[in-house]
Backbone as a printed PyTorch tensor [residue, N CA C, xyz], in Angstrom:
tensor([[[  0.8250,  -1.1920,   0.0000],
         [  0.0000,   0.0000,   0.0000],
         [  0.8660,   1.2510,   0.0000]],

        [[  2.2770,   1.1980,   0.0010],
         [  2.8100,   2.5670,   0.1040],
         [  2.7630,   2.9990,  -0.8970]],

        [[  2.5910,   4.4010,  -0.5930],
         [  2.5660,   5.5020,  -1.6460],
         [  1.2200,   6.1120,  -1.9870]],

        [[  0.1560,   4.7280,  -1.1960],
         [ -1.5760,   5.0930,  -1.8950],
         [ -1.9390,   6.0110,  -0.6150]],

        [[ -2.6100,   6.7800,  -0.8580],
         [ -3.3560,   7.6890,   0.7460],
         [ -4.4070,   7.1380,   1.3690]],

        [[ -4.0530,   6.7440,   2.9840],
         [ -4.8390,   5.9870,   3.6280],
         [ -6.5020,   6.2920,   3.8760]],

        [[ -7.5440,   5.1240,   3.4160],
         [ -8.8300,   6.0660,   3.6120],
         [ -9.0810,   5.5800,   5.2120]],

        [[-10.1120,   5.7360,   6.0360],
         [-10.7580,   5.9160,   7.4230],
         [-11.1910,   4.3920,   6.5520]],

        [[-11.9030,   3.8160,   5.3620],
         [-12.3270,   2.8040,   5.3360],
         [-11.2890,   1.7350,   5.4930]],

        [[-10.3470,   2.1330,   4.7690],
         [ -9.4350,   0.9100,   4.5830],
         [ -8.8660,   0.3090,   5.7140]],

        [[ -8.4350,   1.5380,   6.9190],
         [ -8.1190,   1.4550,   8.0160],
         [ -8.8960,   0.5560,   8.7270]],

        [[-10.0250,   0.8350,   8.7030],
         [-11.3990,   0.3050,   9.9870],
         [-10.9370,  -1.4430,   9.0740]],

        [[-11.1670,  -1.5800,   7.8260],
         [-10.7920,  -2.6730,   7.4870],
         [ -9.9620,  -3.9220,   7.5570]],

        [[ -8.8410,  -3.0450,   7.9280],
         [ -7.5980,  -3.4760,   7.9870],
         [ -7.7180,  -3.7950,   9.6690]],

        [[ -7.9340,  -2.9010,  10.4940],
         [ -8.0260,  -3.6630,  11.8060],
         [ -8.7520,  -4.6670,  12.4820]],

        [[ -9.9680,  -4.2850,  11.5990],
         [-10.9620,  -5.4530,  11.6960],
         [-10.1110,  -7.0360,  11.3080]],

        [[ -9.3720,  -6.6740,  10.1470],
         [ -8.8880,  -8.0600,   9.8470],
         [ -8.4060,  -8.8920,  10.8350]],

        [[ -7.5300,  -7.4820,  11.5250],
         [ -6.2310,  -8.0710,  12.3820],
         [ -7.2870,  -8.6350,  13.5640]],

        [[ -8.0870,  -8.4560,  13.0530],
         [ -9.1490,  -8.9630,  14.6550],
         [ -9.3090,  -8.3610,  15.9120]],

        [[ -9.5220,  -6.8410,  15.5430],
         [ -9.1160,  -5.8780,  16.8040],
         [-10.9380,  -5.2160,  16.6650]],

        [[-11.5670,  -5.1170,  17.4580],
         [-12.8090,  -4.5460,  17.8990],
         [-12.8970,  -3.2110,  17.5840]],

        [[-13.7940,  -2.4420,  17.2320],
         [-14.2320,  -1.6360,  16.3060],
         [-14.6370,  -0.7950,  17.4440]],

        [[-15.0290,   0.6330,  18.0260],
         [-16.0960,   0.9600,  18.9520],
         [-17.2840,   1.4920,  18.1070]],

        [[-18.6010,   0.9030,  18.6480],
         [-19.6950,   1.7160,  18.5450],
         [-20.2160,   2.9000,  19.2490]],

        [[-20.9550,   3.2170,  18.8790],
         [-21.4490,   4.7040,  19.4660],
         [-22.8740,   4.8860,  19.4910]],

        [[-23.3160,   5.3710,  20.3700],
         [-25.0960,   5.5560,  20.8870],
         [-25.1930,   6.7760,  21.6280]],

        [[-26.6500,   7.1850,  21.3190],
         [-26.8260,   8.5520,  22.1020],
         [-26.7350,   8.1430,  23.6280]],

        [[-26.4580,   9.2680,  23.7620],
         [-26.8260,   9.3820,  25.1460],
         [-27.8930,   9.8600,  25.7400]],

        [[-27.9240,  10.1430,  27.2460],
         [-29.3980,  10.6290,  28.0550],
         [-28.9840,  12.4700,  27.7440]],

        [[-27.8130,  12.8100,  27.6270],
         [-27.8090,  14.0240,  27.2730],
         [-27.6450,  14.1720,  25.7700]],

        [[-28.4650,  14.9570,  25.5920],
         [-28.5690,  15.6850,  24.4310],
         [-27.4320,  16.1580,  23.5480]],

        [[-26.9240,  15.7460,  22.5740],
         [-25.6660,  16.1390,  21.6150],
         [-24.5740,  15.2100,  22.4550]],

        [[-24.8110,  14.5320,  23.0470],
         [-23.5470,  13.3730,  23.5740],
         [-23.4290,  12.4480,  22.9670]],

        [[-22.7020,  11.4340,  22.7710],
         [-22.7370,   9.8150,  22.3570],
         [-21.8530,   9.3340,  23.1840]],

        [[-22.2020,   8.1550,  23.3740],
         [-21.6570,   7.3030,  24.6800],
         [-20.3610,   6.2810,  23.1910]],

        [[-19.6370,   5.5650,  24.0120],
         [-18.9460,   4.8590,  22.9820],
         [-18.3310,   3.1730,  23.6690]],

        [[-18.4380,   2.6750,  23.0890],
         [-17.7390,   1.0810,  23.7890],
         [-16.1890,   1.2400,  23.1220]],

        [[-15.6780,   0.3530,  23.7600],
         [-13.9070,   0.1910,  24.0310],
         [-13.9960,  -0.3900,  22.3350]],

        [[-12.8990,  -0.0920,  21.5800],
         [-12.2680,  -0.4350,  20.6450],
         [-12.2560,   1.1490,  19.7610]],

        [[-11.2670,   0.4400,  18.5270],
         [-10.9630,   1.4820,  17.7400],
         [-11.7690,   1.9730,  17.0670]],

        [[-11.3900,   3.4710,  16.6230],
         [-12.0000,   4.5300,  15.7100],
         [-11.1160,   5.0800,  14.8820]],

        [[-11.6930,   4.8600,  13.6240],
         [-10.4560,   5.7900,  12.6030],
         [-12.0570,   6.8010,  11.9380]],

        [[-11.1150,   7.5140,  12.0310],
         [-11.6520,   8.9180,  11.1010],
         [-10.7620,   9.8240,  10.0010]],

        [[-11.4580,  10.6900,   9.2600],
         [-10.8560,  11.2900,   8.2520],
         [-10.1080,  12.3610,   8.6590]],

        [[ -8.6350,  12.8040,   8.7250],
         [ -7.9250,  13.6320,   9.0130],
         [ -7.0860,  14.1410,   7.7240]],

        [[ -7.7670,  15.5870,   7.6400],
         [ -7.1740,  16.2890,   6.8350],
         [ -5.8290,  17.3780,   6.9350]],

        [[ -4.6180,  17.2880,   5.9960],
         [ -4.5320,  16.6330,   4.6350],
         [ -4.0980,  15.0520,   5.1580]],

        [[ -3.6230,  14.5660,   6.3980],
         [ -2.7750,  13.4210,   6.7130],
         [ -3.1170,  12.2190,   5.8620]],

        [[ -4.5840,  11.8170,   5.9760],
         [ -5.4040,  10.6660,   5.8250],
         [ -6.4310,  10.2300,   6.6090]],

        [[ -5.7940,   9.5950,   7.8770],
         [ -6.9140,   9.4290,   8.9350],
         [ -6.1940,   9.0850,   9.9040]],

        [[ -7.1270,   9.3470,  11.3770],
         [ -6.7330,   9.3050,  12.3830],
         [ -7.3360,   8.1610,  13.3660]],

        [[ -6.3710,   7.4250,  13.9460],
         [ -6.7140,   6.2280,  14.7230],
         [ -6.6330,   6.9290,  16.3430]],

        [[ -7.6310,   6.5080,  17.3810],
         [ -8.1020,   6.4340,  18.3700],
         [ -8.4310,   4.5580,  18.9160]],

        [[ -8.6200,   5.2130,  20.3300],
         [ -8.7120,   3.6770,  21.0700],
         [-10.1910,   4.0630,  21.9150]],

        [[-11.0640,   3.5530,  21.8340],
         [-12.1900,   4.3910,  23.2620],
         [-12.0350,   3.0820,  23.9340]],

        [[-12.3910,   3.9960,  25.4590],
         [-12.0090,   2.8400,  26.6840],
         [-13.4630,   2.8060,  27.0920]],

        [[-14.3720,   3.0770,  26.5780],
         [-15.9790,   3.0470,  26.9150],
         [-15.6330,   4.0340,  28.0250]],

        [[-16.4100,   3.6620,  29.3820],
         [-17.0160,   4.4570,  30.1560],
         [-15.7250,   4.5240,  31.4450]],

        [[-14.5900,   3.6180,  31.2770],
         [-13.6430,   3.4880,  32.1700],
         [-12.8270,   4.6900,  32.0650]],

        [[-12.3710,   5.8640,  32.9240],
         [-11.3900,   6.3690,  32.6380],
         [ -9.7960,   6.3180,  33.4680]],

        [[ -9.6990,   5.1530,  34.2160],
         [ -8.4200,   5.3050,  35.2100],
         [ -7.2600,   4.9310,  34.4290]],

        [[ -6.4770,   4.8740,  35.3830],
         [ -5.0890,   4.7260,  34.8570],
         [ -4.8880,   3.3360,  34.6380]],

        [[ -5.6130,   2.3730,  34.7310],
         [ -5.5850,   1.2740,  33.8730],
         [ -6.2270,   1.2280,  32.5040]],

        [[ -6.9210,   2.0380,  32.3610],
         [ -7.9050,   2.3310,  30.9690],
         [ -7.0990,   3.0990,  29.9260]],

        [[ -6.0790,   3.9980,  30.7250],
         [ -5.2560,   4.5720,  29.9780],
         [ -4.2560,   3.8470,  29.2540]],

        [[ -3.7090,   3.0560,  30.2780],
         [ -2.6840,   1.8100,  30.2270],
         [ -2.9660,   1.0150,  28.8620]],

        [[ -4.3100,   0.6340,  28.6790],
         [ -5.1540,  -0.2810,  27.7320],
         [ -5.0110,   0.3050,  26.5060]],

        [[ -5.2660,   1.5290,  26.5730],
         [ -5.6460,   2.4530,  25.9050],
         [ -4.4060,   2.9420,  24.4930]],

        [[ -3.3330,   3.2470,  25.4990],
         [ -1.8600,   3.3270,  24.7310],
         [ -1.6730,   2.0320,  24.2850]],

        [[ -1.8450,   0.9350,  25.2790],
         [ -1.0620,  -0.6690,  24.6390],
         [ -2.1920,  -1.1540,  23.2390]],

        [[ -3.0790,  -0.4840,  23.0190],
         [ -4.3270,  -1.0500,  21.8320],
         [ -3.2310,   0.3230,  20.7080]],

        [[ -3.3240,   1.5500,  20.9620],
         [ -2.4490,   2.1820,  19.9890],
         [ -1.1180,   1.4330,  19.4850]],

        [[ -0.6520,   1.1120,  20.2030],
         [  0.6980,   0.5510,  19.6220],
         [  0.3290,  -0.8840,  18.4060]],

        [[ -0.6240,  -1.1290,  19.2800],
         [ -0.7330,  -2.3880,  18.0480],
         [ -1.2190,  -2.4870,  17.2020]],

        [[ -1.9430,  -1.4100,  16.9490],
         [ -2.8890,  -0.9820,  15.6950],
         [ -1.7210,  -0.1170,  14.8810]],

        [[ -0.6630,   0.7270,  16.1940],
         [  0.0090,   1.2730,  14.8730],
         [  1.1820,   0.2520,  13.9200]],

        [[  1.3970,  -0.9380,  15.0650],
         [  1.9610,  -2.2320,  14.2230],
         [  1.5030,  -2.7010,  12.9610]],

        [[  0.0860,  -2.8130,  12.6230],
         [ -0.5410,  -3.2740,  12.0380],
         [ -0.1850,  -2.9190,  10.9860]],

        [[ -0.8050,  -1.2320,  11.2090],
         [ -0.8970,  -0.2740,  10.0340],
         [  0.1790,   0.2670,   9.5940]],

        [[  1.4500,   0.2810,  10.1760],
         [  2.6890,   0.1300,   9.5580],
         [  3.0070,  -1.0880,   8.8630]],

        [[  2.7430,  -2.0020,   9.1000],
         [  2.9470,  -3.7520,   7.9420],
         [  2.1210,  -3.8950,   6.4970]],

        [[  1.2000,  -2.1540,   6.5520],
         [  0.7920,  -2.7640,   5.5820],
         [  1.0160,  -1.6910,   4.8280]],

        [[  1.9260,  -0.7280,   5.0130],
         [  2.9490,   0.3750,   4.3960],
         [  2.5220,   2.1140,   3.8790]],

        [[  2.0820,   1.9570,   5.7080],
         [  2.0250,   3.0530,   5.6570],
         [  2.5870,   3.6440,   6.9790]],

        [[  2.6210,   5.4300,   6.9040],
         [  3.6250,   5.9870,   7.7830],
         [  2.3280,   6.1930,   9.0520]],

        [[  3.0150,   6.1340,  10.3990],
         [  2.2240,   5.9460,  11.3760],
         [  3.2570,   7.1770,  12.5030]],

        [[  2.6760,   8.0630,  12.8710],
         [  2.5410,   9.3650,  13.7910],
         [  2.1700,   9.2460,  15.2610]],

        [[  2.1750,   8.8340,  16.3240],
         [  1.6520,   9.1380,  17.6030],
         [  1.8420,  10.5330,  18.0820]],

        [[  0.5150,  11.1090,  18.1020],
         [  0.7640,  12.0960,  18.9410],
         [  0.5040,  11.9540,  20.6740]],

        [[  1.4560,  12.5020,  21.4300],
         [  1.3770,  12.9990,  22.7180],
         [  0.3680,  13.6710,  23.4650]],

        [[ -0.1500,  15.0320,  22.5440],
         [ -0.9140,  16.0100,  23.3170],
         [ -2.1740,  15.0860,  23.2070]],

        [[ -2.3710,  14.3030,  22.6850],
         [ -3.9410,  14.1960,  22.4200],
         [ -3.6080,  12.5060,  21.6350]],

        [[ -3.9120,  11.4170,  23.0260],
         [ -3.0850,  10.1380,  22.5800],
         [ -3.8200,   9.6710,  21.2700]],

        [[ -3.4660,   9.5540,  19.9950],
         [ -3.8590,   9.1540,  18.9290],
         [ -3.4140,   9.0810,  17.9600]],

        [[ -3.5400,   7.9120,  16.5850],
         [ -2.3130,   8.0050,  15.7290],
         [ -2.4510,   8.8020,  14.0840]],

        [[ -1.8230,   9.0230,  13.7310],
         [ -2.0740,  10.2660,  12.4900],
         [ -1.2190,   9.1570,  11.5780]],

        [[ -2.0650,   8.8790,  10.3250],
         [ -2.0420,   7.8380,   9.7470],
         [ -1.4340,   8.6220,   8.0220]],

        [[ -0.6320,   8.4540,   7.0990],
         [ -0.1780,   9.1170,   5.8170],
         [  0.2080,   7.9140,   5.2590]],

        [[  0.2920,   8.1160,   3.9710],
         [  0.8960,   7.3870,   2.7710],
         [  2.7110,   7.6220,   3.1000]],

        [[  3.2540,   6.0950,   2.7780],
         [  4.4100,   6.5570,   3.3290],
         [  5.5530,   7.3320,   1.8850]],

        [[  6.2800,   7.7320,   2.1170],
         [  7.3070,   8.4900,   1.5040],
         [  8.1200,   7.7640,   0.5790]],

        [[  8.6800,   8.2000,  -0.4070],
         [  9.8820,   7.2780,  -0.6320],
         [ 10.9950,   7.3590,   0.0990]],

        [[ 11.1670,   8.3980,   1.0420],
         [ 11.8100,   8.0780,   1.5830],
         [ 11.8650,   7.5820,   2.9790]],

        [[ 10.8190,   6.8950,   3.7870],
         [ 10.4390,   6.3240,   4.4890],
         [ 10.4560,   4.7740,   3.8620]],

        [[ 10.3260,   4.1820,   2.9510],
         [ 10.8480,   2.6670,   2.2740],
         [ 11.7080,   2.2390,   2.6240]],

        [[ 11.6390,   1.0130,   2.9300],
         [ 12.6540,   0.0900,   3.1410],
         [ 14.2400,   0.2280,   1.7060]]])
C-alpha cells in the first residue's frame, strides 16, 4: 500500500482483519452526547489521511489509559505492515495515519 493515501475505510478494514474490535457509538441521556464502547476509531484527518483512536468506553483510570496506549501501539503495528507511515501524537493520545514516503521505504 505505500505511496496510496490511507482512507478511514481501509483502516477500519484493515483492523478489523487483524481482529481488533471496532467501537460503537449511541446517544446518550444528554442531548448532543454519544456514549462509545472500548475499541478502535479511525476517522478522516485532513490533509494526513486518517486518524486512529482507542475508546475505553465508560472506564477512565489509569488502567484504561494503560489499555488504551497498549491497543495504539498495536494498531500502529498493524498499520505500519501494511505500508504506511504511522505518527503518535502525545498532546492528544492518537495516531495520524499518511501514505508513506519514498523516503520512508525500506
Amino acid at each position: 500500500m505505500s505511496g496510496k493515501e490511507p482512507t478511514p475505510q481501509g483502516i477500519s478494514a484493515l483492523l478489523k482483519r487483524a481482529g481488533f474490535e471496532r467501537s460503537t457509538s449511541s446517544p446518550s441521556r444528554i442531548k448532543g452526547w454519544r456514549n462509545y464502547s472500548a475499541g478502535y476509531r479511525v476517522e478522516a484527518s485532513y490533509p494526513t489521511g486518517a486518524e486512529v483512536t482507542h475508546k475505553t468506553g465508560f472506564d477512565r483510570s489509569e488502567r484504561a489509559q494503560a489499555e488504551r496506549d497498549k491497543m495504539l501501539n498495536a494498531y500502529a503495528d498493524v498499520i505500519r505492515a501494511a505500508g504506511w507511515h504511522v505518527v503518535t501524537t502525545e498532546s492528544r493520545p492518537r495516531l495520524i495515519v499518511s501514505a508513506q514516503s519514498e523516503e520512508d521505504s525500506p
